[in-house]
C-alpha positions as CSV (number, residue, x, y, z in Angstrom):
1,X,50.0,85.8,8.1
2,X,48.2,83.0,8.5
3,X,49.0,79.5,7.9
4,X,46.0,76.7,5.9
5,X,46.5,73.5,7.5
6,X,44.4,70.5,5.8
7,X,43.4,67.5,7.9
8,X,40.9,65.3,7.7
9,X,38.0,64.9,10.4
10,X,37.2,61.2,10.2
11,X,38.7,59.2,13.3
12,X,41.6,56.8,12.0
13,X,40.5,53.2,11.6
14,X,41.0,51.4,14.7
15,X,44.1,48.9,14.5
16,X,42.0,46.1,16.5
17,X,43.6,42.7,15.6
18,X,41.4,39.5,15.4
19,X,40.8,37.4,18.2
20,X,43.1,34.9,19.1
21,X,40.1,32.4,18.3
22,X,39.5,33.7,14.6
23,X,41.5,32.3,12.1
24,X,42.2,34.3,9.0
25,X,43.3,32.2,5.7
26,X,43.6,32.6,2.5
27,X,42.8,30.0,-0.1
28,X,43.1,29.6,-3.7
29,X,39.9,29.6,-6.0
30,X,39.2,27.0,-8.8
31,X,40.0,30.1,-11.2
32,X,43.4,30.8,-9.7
33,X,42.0,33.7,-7.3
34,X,42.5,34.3,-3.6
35,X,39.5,34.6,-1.5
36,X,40.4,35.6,2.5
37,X,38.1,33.4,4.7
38,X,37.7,33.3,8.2
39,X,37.3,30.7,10.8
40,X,35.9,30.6,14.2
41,X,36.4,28.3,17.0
42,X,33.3,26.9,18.0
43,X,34.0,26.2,21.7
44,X,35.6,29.2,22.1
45,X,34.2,31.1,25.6
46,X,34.3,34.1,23.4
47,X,31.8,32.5,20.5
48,X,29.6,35.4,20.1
49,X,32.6,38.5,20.2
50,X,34.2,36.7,17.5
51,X,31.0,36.0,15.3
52,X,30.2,39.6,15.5
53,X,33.9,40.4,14.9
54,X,33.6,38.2,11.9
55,X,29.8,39.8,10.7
56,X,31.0,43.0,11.1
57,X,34.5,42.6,8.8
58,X,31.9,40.6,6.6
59,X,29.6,43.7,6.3
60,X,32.4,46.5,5.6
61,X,33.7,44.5,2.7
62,X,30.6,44.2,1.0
63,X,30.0,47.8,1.5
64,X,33.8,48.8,-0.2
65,X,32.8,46.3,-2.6
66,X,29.4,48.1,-3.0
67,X,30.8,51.5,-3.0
68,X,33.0,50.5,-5.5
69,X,30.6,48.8,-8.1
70,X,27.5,51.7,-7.8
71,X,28.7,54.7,-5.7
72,X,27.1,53.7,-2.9
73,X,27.4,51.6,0.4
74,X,24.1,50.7,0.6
């Protein structure tokens, strides 16, 4: 006899905490909301690693959010 195991295919999210020059905050909207924002260090030697880190959480949000609202990411 044979034993069905179900697993999915899709690689786990990668557990990649921010860069030590990336802040992550939240702050409190005029409406009594949370709203995560993020800051970057502007002299920081790794400027352009941490924009992109920032773009790319930016990007994946909206897409959830996207996803969410209409069915799809795009």
């Amino acid at each position: 006899m044979t034993k069905v195991v179900f697993k999915s295919l899709k690689p786990g999210r990668s557990t990649k905490s921010a860069p030590p020059s990336v802040e992550k905050k939240r702050v409190a909207l005029g409406n009594g909301r949370w709203k995560t924002v993020y800051r970057l260090d502007a002299n920081s030697p790794t400027f352009d690693a941490d924009l992109q880190y920032v773009f790319s959480r930016n990007v994946a949000k909206a897409r959830r959010e996207n996803k969410r609202l209409f069915g799809s990411p795009e």
